[in-house]
VMD Tcl script that builds the backbone (N, CA, C; Angstrom):
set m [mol new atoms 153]
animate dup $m
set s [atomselect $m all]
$s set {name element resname resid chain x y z} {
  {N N UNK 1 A 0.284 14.358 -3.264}
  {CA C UNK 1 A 1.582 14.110 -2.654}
  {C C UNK 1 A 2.245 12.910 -3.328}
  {N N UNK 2 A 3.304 12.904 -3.059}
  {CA C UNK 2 A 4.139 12.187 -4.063}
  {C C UNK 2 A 4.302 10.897 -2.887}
  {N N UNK 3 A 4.681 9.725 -3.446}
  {CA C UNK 3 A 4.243 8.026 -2.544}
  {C C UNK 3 A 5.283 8.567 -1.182}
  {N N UNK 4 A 6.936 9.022 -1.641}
  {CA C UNK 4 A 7.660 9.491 -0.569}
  {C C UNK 4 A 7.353 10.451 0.472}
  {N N UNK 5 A 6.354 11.585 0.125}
  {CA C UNK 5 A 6.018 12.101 0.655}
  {C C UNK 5 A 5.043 11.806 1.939}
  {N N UNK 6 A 3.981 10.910 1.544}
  {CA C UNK 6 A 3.105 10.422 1.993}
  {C C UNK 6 A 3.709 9.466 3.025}
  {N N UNK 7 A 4.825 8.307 2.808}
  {CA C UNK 7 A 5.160 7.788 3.487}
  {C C UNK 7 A 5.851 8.420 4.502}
  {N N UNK 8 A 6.678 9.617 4.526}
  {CA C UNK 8 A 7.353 10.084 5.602}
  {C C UNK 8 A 6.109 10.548 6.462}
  {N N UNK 9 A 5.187 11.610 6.096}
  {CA C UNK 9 A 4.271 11.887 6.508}
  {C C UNK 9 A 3.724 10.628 7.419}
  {N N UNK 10 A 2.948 9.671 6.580}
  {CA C UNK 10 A 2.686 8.587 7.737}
  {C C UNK 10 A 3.472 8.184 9.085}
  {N N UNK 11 A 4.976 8.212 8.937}
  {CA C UNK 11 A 5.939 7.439 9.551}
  {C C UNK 11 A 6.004 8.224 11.454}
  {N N UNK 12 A 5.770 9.983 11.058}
  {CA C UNK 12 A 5.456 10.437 11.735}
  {C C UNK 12 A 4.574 10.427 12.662}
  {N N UNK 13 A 3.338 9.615 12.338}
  {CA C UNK 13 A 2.334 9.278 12.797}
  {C C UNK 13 A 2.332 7.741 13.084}
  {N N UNK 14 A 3.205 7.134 13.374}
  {CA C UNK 14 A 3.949 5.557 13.408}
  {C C UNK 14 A 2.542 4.993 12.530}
  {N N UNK 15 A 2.226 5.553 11.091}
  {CA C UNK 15 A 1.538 4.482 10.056}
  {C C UNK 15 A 2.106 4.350 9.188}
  {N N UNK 16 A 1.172 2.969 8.477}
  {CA C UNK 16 A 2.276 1.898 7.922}
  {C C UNK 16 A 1.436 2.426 5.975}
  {N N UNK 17 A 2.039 2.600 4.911}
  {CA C UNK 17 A 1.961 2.728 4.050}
  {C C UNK 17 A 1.140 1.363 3.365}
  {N N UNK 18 A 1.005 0.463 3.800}
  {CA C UNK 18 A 0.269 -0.942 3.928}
  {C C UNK 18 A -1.185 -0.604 3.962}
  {N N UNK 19 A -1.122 0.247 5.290}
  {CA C UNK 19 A -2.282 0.423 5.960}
  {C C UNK 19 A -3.158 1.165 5.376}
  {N N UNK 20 A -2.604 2.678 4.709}
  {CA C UNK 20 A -3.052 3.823 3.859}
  {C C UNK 20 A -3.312 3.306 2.403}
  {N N UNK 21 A -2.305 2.203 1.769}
  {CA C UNK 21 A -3.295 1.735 0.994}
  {C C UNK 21 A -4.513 1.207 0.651}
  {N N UNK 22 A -4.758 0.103 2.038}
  {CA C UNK 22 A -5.972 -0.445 2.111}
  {C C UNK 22 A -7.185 0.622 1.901}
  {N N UNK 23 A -6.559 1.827 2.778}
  {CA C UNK 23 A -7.663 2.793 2.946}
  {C C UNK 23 A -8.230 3.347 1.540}
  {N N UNK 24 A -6.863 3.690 0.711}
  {CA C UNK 24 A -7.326 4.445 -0.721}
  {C C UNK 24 A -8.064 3.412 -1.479}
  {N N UNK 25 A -8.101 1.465 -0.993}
  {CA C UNK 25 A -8.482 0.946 -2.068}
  {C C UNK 25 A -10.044 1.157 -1.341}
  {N N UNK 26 A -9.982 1.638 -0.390}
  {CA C UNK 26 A -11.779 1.613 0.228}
  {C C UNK 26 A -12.281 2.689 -0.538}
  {N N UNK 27 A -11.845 3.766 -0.513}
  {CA C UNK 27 A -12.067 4.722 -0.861}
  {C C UNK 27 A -12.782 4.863 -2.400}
  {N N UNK 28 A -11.656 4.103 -3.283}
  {CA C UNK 28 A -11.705 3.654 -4.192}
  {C C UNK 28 A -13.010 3.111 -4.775}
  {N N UNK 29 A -12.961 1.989 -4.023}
  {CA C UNK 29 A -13.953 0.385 -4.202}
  {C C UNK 29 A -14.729 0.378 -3.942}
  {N N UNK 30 A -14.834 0.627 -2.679}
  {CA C UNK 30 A -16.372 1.093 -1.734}
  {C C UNK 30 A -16.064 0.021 -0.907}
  {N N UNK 31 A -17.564 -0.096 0.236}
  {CA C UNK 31 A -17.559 -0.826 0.719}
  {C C UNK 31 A -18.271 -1.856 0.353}
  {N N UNK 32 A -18.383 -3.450 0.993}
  {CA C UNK 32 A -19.635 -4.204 1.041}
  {C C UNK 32 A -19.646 -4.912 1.872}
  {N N UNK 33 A -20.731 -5.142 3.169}
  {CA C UNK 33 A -20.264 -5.864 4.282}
  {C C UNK 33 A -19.395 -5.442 4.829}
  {N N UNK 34 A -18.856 -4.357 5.305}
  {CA C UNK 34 A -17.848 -3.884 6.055}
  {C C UNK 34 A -16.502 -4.385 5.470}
  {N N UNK 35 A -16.250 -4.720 4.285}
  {CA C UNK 35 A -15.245 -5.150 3.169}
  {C C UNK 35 A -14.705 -4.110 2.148}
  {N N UNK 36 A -13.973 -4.064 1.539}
  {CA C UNK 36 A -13.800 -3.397 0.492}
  {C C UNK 36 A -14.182 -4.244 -0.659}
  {N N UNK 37 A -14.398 -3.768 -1.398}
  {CA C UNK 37 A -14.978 -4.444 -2.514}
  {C C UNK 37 A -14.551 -3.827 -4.027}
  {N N UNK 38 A -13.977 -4.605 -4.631}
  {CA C UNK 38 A -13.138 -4.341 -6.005}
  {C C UNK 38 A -13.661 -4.422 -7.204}
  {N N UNK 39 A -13.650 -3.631 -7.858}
  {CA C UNK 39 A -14.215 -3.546 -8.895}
  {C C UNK 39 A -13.305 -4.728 -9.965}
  {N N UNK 40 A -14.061 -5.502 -10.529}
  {CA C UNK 40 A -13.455 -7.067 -11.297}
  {C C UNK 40 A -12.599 -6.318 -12.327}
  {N N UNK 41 A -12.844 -5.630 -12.663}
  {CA C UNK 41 A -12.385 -4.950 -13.903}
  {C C UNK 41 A -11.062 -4.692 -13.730}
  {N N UNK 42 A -10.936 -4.306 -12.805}
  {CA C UNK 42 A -9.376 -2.971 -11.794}
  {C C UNK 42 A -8.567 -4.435 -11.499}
  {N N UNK 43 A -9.076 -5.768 -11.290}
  {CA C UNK 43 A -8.436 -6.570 -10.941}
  {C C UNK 43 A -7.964 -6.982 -12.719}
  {N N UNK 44 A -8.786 -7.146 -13.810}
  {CA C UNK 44 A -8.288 -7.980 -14.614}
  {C C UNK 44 A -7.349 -7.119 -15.241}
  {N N UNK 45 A -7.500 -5.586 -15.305}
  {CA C UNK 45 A -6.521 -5.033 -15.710}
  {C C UNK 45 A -5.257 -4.718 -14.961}
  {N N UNK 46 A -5.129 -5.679 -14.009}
  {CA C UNK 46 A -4.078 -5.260 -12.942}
  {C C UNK 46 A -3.431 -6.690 -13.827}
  {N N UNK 47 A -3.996 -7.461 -13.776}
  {CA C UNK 47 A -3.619 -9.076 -13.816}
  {C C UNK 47 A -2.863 -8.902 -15.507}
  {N N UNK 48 A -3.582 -8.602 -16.270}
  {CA C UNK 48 A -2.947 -7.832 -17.712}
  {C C UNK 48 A -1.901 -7.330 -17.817}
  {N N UNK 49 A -1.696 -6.240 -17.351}
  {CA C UNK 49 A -0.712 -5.178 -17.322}
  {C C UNK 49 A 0.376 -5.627 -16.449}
  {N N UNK 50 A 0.504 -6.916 -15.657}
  {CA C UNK 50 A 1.721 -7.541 -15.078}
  {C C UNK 50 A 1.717 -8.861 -15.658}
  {N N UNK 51 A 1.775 -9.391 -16.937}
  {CA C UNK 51 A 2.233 -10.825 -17.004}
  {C C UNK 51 A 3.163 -10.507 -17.682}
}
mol reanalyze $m
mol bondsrecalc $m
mol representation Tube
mol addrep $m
């Protein structure tokens, strides 16, 4: 689904697109300690690809 899509979809369900991200980064990342947990890598290439 496309980000618009998803968000109307949520909105229907009074959720917050905030919220559904956290979820995909769990999904993503995994857990640790009841945390999400990020792979260092996904961060330095985030940190890269925006200066």
């Amino acid at each position: 689904m496309l980000k618009k899509e998803v968000i109307k979809e949520l909105k229907k369900h009074n959720l917050k697109w905030e919220d559904f991200i956290d979820f995909m980064l769990c999904q993503a990342a995994g857990i640790k300690n009841g945390e999400p947990d990020y792979y260092e890598w996904d961060v330095k290439i985030f940190i890269n690809n925006n200066k």
